[in-house]
C-alpha positions, -999 to 999 in steps of 0.1 A, spaced: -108 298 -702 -112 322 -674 -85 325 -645 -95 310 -615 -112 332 -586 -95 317 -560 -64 332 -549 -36 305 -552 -4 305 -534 23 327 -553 51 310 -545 40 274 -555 27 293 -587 60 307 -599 77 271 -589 100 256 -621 91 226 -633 109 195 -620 125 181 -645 114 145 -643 125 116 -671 100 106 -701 79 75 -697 83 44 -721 52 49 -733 56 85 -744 89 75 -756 74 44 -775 45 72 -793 78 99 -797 96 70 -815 73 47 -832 98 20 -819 92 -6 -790 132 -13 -783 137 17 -759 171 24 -738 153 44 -709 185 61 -695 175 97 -679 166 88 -641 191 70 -627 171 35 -619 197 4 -614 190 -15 -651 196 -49 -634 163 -43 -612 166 -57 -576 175 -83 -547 155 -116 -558 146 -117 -526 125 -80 -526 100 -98 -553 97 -132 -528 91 -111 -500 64 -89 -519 44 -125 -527 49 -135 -490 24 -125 -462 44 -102 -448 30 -80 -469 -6 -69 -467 -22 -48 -488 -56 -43 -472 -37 -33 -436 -21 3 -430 15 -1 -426 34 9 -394 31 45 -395 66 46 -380 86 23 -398 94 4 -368 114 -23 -379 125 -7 -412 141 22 -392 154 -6 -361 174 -22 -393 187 6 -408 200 18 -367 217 -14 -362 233 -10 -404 245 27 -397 256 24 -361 230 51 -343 197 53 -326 167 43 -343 151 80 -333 175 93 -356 161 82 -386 128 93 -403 116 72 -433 101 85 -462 83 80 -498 116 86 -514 144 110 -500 125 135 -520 96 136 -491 121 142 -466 137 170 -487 98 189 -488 97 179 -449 131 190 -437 119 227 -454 84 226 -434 108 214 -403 135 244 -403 122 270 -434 102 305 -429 96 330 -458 125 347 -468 147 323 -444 182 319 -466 190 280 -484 226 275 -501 230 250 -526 255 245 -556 242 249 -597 238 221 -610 217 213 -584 189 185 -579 159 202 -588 138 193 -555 166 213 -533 159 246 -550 121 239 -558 109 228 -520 125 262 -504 106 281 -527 73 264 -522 77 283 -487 92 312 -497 128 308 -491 155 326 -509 179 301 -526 214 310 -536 227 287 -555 271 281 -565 281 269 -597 303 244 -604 339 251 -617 351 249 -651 365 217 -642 331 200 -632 343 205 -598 328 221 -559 338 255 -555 347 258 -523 360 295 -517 327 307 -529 304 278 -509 328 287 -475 319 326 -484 285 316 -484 283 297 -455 299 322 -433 269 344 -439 248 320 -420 220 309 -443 194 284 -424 200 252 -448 227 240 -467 219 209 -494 246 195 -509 245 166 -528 277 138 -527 279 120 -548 271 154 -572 232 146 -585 236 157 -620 271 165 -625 288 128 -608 320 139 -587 319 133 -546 336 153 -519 369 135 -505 372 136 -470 398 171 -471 368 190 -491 342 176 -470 359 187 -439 370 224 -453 326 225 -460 317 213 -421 342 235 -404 327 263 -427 288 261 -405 277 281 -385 257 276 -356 218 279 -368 227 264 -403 216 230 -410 237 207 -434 216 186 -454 238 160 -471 225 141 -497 238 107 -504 215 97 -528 246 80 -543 264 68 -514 265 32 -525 283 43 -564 306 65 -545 346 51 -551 360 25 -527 381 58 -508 355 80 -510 344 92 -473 310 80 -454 294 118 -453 270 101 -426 304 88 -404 324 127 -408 291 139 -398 283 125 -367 319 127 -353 315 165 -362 292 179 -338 274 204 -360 236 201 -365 225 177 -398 208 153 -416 220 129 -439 196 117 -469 194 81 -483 177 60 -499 170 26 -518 158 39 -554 193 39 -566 217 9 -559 192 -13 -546 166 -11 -574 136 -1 -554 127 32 -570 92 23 -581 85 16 -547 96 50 -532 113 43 -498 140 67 -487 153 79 -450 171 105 -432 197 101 -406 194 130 -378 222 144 -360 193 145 -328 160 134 -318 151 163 -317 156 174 -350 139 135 -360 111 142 -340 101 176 -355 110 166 -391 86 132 -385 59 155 -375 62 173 -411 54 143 -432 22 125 -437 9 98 -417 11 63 -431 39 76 -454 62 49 -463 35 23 -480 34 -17 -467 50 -29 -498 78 -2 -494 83 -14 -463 87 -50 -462 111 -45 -503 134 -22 -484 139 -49 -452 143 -77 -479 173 -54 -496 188 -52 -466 189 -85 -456 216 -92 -477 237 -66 -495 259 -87 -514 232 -89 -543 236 -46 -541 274 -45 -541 280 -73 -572 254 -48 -590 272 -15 -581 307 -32 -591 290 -43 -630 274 -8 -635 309 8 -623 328 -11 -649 298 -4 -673 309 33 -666 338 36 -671 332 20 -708 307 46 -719 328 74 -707 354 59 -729 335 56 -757 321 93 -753 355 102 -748 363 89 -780 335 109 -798 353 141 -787 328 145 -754 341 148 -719 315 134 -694 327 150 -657 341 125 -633 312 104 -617 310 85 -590 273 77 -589 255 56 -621 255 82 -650 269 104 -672 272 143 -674 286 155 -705 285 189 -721 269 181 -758 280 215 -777 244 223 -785 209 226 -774 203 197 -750 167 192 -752 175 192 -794 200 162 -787 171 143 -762 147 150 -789 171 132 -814 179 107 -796 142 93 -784 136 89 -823 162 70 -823 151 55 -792 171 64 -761 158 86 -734 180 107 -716 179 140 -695 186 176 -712 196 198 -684 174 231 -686 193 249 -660 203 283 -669 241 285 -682 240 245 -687 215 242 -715 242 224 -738 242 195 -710 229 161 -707 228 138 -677 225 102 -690 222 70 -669 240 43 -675 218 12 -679 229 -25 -695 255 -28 -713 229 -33 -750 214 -1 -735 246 14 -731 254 1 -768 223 20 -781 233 53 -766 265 54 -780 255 41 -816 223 66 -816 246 97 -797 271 89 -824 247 99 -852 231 124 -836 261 145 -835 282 139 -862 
């Protein structure tokens, strides 16, 4: 087949892939088996609140009407939850739109983004898409931030700074000393993007990046959502939590219309209605952690510390060798194609029979 005449945009062309988890049913044709442990993105294996599914088969919820194009009432909750202004929030299909949106909002070509390696794909991939240089710090040899070298970096001014804490794939979050050292570190024109993905797995003492924010003064925008803890990520409802309007207004005008869908909508005012349901689920799947890092542990592995709901463990081989094992045995998990972590895999931690699978099939596949 012939190239196409049409001159396509260079920098989407040379994009890496994001490196998104398998599907059961490619698993189930990989495998030949129907029992599955699908542990490589993160969802909550306990599903959600009971009352998400009533409020779904309630009329609240509409499906022949457009939904509020401004999240009205979603974004009115999540002000009086967080303690700030409802125009400081802007709700998206997943945090991931408002990653691609805060670029549009802040990004020009060759404009400077710091981030750390291992890094969630999406906050290298959506600078590029518009040209942006990324520079990107690796972790320690302890699984660890470096901060000399992320300080070094920011005192050169770049025009973003994503950072993700809870640590999306490695597990460890900032404490409140770190975090601090990073904030005093901008400088004006630099925009910290904190990404708390993972705020709700994050230890009882860990700090609330949205609170240290806002009594800081510098310009940012923290990034939440309800994929994670409260079992909505098939639903795709995420938000971001502005240090200004100003900074909402702009970044609003850089999504889609109509983003957030109806059914997104009324799930994610359901989960908030009552959080208890959330935090009994968080407190399982945290004890349910620390047992398969024990186990692994035991197998001679040594998953980094982790505060969200999985695993990162350094495998002594070809990751994507190990996943490919291990979904004909049937578990899916993530291999890390990063360059310098290739030998890594990021595994979620699901039920606890789930759980059991991994660590019978990992067993095998390693010894």
């Amino acid at each position: 087949m012939t190239a196409p005449a049409v001159p396509l945009n260079p920098n989407l062309a040379a994009l890496p892939p994001y490196n998104a988890g398998m599907t059961l049913s490619k698993a189930r044709s990989l495998s030949g088996l129907d029992d599955i442990a699908r542990l490589a993105s993160n969802e909550n294996p306990e599903g959600c609140y009971p009352a998400v599914l009533a409020a779904l088969a309630s009329p609240d919820f509409q499906p022949w009407r457009y939904a509020d194009p401004g999240c009205t009432a979603l974004r009115a909750a999540l002000a009086e939850k967080l303690g700030c202004t409802a125009d400081c929030i802007v709700a998206g299909n997943g945090s991931e739109e408002m990653i691609a949106a805060i670029c549009r909002t802040v990004l020009e070509p060759q404009a400077v983004v710091l981030t750390v390696v291992p890094s969630f794909g999406l906050h290298e991939i959506e600078p590029l898409a518009l040209g942006a240089r990324v520079i990107k710090v690796p972790m320690t040899a302890d699984a660890g931030f470096d901060l000399p070298k992320l300080e070094a970096a920011l005192a050169k001014g770049p025009r973003l700074f994503f950072l993700s804490s809870p640590w999306n794939p490695v597990g460890p979050a900032l404490d409140k000393a770190s975090l601090d050292r990073l904030i005093a570190a901008i400088r004006p024109g630099t925009l910290f993007v904190l990404d708390e993905a993972y705020f709700e797995y994050a230890d009882p003492d860990a700090p609330d990046g949205l609170k240290v924010l806002q009594a800081s003064g510098i310009d940012h925008v923290v990034l939440r959502t309800f994929s994670k803890a409260y079992g909505l990520a098939g639903l795709r409802v995420g938000y971001a939590v502005c240090s200004h309007p100003e900074i909402a207004r702009v970044l609003a005008s850089a999504k889609t219309p109509f983003n957030v869908n109806g059914a997104a909508q009324v799930a994610a005012l359901a989960a908030l209605g009552d959080e208890a349901w959330m935090q009994a689920s968080v407190a399982r799947l945290r004890q349910e952690r620390a047992r398969v890092a024990r186990a692994l542990r035991a197998m001679g592995l040594a998953p980094a510390p982790s505060q969200t709901n999985f695993l990162f463990l350094d495998c002594g081989r070809d990751s994507a060798a190990v996943a490919a094992d291990l979904i004909r045995a049937g578990v899916i998990v993530k291999p890390w194609r990063e360059a310098g972590y290739e030998h890594h895999l990021r595994v979620t931690i699901g039920s606890r029979s789930e759980n059991d699978h991994l660590i019978a099939a990992l067993g095998q596949v390693l010894a």
